[in-house]
C-alpha positions as a Markdown table, in Angstrom:
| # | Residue | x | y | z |
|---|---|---|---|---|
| 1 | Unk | 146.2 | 81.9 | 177.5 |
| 2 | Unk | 144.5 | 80.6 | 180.2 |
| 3 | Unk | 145.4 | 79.6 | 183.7 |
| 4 | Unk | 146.3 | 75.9 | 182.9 |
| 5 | Unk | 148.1 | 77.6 | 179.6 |
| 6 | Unk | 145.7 | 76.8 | 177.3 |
| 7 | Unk | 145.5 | 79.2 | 174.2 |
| 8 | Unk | 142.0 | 81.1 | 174.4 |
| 9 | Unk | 140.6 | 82.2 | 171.1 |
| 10 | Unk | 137.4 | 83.9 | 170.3 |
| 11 | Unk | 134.8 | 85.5 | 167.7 |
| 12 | Unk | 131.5 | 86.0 | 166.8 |
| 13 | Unk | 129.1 | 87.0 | 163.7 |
| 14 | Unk | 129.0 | 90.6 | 162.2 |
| 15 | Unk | 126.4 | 92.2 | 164.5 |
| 16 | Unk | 127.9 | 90.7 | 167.7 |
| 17 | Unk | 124.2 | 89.0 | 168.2 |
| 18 | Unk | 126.5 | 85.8 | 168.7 |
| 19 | Unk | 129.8 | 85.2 | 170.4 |
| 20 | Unk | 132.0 | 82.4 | 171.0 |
| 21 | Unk | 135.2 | 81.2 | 173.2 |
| 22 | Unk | 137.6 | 78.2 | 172.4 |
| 23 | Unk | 139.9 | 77.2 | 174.8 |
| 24 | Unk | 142.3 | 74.8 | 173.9 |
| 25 | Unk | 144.2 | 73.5 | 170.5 |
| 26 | Unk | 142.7 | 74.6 | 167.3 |
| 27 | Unk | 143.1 | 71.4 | 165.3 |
| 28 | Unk | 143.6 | 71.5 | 161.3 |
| 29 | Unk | 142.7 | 74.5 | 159.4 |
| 30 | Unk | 141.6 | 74.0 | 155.7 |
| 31 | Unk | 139.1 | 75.2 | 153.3 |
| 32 | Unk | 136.9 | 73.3 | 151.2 |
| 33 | Unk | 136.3 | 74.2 | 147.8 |
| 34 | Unk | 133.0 | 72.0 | 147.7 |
| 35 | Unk | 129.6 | 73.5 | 146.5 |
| 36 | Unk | 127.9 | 72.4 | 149.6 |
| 37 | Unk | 130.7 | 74.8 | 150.9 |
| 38 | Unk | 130.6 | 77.5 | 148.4 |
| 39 | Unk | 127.2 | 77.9 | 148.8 |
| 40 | Unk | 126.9 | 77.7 | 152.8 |
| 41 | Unk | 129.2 | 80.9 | 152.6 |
| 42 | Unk | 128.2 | 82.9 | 149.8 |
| 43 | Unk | 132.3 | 82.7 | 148.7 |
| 44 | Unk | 134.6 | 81.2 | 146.4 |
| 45 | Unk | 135.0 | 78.2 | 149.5 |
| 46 | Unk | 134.6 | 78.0 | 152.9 |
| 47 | Unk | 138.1 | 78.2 | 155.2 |
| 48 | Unk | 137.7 | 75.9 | 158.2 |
| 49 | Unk | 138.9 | 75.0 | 161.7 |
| 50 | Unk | 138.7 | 71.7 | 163.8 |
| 51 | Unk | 137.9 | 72.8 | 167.6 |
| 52 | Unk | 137.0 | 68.9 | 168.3 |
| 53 | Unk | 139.8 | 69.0 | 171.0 |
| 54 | Unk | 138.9 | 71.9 | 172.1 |
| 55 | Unk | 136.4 | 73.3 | 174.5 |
| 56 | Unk | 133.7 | 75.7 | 172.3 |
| 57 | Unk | 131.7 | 77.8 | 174.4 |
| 58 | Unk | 129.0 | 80.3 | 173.3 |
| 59 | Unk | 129.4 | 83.8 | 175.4 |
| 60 | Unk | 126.4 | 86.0 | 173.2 |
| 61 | Unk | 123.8 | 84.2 | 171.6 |
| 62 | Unk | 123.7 | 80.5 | 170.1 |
| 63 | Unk | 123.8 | 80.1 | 166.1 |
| 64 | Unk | 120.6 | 78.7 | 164.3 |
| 65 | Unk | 121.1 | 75.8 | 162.3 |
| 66 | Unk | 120.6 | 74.2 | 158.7 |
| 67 | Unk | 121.0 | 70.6 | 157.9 |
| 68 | Unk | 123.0 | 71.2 | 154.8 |
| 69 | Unk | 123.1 | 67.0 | 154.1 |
| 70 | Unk | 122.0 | 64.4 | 155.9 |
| 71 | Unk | 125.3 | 64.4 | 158.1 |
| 72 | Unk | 126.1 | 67.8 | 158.3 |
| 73 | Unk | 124.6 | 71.0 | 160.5 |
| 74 | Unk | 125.2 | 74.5 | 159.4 |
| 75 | Unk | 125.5 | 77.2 | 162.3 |
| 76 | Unk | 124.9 | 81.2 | 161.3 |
| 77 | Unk | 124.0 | 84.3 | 163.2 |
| 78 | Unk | 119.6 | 84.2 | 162.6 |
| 79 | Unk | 120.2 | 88.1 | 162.5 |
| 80 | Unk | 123.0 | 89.1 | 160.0 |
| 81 | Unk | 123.7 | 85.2 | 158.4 |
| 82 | Unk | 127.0 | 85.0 | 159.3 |
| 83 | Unk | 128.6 | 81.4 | 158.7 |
| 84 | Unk | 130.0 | 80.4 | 162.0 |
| 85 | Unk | 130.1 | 76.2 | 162.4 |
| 86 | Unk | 130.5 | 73.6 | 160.4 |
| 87 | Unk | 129.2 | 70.2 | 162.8 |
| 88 | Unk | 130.1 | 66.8 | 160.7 |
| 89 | Unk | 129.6 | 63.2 | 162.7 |
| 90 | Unk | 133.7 | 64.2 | 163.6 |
| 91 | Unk | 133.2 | 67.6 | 165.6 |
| 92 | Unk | 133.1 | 71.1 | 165.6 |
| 93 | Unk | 134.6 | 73.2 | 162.5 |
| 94 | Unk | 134.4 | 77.2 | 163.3 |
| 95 | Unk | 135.1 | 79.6 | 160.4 |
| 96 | Unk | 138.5 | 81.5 | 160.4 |
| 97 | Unk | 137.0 | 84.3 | 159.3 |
| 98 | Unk | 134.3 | 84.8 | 162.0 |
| 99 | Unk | 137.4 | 84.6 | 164.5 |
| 100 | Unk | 139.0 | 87.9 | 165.9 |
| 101 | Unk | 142.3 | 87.2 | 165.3 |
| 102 | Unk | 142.0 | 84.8 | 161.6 |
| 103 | Unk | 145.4 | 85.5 | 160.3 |
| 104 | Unk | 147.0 | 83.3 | 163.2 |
| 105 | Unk | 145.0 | 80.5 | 161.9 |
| 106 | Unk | 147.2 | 79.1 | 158.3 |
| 107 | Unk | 144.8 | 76.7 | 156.3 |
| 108 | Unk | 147.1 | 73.4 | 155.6 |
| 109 | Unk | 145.1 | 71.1 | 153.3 |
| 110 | Unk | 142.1 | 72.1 | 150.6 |
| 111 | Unk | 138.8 | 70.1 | 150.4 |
| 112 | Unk | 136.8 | 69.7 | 147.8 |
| 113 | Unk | 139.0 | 70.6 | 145.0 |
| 114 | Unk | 136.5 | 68.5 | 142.1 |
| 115 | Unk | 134.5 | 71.4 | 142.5 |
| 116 | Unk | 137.5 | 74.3 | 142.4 |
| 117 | Unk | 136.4 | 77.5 | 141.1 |
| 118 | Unk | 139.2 | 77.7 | 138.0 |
| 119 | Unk | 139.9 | 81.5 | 138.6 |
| 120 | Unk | 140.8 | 81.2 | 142.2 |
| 121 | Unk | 144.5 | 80.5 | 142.5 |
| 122 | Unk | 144.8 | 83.5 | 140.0 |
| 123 | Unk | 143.3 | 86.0 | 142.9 |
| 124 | Unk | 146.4 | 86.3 | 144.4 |
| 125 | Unk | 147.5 | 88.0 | 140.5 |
| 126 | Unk | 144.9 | 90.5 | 140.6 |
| 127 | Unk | 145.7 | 94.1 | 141.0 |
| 128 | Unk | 145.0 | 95.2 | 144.6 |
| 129 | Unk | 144.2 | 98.8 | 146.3 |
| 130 | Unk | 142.7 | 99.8 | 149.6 |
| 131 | Unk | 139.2 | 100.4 | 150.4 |
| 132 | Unk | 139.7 | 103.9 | 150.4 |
| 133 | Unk | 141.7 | 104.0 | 147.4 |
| 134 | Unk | 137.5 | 103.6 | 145.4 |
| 135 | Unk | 136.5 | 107.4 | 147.3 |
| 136 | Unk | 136.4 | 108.9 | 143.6 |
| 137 | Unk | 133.9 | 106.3 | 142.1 |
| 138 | Unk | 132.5 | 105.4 | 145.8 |
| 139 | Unk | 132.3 | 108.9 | 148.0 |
| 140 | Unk | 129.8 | 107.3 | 150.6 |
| 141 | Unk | 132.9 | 105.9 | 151.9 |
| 142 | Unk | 134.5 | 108.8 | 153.3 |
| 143 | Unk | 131.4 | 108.8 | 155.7 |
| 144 | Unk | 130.6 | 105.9 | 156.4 |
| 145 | Unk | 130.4 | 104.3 | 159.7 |
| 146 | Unk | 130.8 | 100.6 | 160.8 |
| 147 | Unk | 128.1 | 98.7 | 162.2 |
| 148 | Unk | 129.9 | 95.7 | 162.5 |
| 149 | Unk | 131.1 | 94.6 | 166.1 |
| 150 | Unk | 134.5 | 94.9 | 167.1 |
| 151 | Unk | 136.9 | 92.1 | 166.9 |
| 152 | Unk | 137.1 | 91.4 | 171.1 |
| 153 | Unk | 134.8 | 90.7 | 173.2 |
| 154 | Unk | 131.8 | 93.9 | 174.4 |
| 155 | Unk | 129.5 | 93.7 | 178.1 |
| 156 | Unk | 127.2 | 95.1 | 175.6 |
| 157 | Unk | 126.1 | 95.0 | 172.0 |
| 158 | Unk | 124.8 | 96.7 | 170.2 |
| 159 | Unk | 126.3 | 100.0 | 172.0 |
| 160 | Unk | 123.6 | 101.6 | 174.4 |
| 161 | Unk | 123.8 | 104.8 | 171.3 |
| 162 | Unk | 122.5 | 102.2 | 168.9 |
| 163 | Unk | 120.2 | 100.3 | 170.7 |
């Protein structure tokens, strides 16, 4: 929180290259199920949040942007591609997933469902197992080391070792 009591939220891209801070109420979370969607994140669909009420501040960085329509921009990370914004005539949407805390944003609505993928409400069905459950048919991961930047906020990134 902050001084006034405002909840503070933040996140960035993969590599850390870019980093934001909202302060304030997150407005609706959703995801859209759209192709513009599916394809803007690589993914099944593309979960959402409103930070039009909100004050959106960039701390590392500023994303690059694509004009994905004629009334939509497209914010990512130039050096790794993360999806960060979503910018519609309406506001800001951030993805939940390039937040460092994304299970304390709950989607409420789904956009977008025309274009549905039909497997996707069977996911939840699928047999699950932890990463390192795959070390017999995948030993690499036994040593392998993380690149990715940390879920809070770093003076520096990459770390002065890595630079």
């Amino acid at each position: 929180m902050s001084l006034d009591n405002r909840p503070i939220y933040t996140g960035g891209c993969q590599c850390g290259a870019v980093r934001f801070r909202v302060e304030g109420a997150l407005g609706d979370a959703s995801i859209c199920h759209c192709r513009m969607c599916q394809k803007a994140f690589g993914s099944f669909y593309a979960p959402l949040v409103s930070v039009r009420d909100a004050r959106l501040d960039w701390t590392r960085g500023e994303p690059k942007y694509f004009a994905s329509s004629s009334h939509v921009d497209r914010g990512f990370c130039a050096n790794c591609g993360t999806p960060l914004t979503f910018t519609a005539p309406d506001g800001v949407g951030l993805a939940i997933g390039a937040f460092d805390n994304p299970a304390e944003i709950v989607p409420l609505i789904q956009w977008g469902t025309e274009a549905k993928l039909p497997y996707v409400d069977a996911i939840p069905q699928l047999p699950g197992e932890d990463t390192m459950a795959d070390v017999s048919s995948a030993p690499y991961l036994v040593e392998l080391v993380s690149y990715q930047h940390p879920d809070h906020d770093t003076e520096q990134w990459p770390p002065k070792e890595r630079s």
